[in-house]
SERO-4910 file (N, C-alpha, C, O; in steps of 0.05 Angstrom, whole numbers):
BEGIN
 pado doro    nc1    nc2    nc3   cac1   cac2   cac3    cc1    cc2    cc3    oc1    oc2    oc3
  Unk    A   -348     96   -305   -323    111   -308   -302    101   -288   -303    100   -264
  Unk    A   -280     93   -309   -259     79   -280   -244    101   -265   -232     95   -244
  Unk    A   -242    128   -273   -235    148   -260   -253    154   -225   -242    161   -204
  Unk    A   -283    146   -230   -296    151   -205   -299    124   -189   -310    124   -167
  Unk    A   -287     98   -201   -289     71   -183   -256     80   -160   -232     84   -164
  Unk    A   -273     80   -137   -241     80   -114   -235     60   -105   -251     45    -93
  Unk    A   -206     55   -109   -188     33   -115   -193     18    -81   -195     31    -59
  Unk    A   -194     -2    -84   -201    -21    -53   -172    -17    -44   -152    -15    -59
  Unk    A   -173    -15    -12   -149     -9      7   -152    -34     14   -169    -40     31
  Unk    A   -136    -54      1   -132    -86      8   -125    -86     36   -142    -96     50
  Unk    A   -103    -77     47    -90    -81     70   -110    -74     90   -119    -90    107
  Unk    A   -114    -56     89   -142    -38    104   -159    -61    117   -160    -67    141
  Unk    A   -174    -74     93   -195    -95     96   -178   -117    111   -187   -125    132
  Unk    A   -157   -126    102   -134   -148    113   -146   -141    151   -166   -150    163
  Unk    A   -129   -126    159   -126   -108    179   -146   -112    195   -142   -121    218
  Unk    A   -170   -105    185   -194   -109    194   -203   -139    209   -210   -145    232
  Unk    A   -197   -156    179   -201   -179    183   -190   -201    198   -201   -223    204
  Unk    A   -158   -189    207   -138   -203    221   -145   -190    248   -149   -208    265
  Unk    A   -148   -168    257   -163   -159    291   -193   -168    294   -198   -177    317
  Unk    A   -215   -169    276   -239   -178    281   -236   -214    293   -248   -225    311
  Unk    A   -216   -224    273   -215   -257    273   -196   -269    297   -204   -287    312
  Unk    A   -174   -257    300   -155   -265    313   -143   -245    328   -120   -249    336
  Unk    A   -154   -224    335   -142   -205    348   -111   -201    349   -100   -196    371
  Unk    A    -99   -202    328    -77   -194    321    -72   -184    291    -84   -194    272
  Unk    A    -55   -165    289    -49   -146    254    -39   -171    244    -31   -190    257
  Unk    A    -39   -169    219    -24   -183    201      1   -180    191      7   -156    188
  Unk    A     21   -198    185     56   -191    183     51   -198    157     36   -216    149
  Unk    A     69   -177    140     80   -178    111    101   -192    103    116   -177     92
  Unk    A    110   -212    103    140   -223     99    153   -220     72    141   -235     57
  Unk    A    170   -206     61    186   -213     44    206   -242     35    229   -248     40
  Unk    A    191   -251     23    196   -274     18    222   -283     -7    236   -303     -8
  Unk    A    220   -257    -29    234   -245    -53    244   -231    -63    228   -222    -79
  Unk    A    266   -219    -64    267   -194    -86    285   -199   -106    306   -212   -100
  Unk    A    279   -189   -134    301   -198   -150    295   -181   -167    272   -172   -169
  Unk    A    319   -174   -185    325   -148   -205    338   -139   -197    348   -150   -177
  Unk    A    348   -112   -206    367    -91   -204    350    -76   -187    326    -82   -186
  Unk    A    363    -54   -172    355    -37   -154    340    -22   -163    323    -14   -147
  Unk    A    340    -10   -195    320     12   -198    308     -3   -214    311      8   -235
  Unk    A    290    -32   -218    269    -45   -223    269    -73   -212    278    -92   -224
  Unk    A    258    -74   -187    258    -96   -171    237   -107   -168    220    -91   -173
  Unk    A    229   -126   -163    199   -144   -165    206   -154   -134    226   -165   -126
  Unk    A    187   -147   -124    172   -165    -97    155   -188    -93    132   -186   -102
  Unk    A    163   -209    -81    146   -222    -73    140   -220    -34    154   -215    -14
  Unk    A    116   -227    -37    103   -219     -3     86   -237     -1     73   -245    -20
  Unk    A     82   -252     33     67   -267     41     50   -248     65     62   -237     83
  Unk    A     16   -248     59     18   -236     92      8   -257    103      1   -278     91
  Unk    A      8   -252    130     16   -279    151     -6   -261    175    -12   -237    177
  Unk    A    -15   -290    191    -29   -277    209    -22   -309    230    -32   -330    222
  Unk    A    -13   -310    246    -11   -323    271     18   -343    258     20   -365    269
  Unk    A     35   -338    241     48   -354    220     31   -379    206     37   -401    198
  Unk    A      8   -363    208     -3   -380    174    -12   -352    155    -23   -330    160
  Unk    A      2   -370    125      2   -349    105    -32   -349     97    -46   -369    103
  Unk    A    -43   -324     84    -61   -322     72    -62   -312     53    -85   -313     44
  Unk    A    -39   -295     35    -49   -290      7    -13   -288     -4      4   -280     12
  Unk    A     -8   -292    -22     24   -282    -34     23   -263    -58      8   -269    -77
  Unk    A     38   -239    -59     26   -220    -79     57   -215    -84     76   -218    -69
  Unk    A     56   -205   -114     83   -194   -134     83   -171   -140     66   -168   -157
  Unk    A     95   -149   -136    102   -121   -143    123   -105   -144    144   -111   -132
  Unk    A    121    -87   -157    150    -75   -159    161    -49   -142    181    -35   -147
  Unk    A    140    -46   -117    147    -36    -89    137    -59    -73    118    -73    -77
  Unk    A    158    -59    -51    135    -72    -14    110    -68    -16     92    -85    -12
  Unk    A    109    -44    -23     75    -29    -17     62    -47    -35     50    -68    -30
  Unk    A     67    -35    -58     46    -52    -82     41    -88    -75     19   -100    -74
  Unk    A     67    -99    -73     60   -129    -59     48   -128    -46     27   -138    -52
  Unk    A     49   -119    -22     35   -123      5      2   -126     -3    -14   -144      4
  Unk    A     -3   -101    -21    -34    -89    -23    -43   -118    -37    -63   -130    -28
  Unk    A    -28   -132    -62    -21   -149    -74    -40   -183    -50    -61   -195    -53
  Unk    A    -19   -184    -32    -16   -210    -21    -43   -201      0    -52   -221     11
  Unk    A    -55   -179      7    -82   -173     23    -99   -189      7   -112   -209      9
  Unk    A    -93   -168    -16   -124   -178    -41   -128   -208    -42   -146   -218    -57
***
């Protein structure tokens, strides 16, 4: 039942992975936005020492971000 699968906290794990490895958080960069204001698409790089590791597309920050963790 996809109602009882809980949704992975991408960033969470990111987070984890960027203080366990390198002892520093990871930076989100906005790299994109384009559309009109009330439907805008994101693009996001997150970054950890200024090297990228994932680029994600959404139509909040948030949602990219979780996006460019995964």
């Amino acid at each position: 039942d996809i109602l009882c699968t809980p949704i992975k906290n991408w960033k969470a794990l990111f987070q984890e992975y960027a203080q366990k490895n390198y002892q520093c958080p990871p930076i989100y960069k906005v790299l994109e936005s384009v559309g009109p204001d009330h439907s805008k698409l994101f693009s996001i790089a997150a970054m950890i020492n200024n090297q990228e590791f994932g680029r994600g597309i959404g139509s909040s920050k948030k949602e990219a971000q979780q996006a460019a963790a995964a």
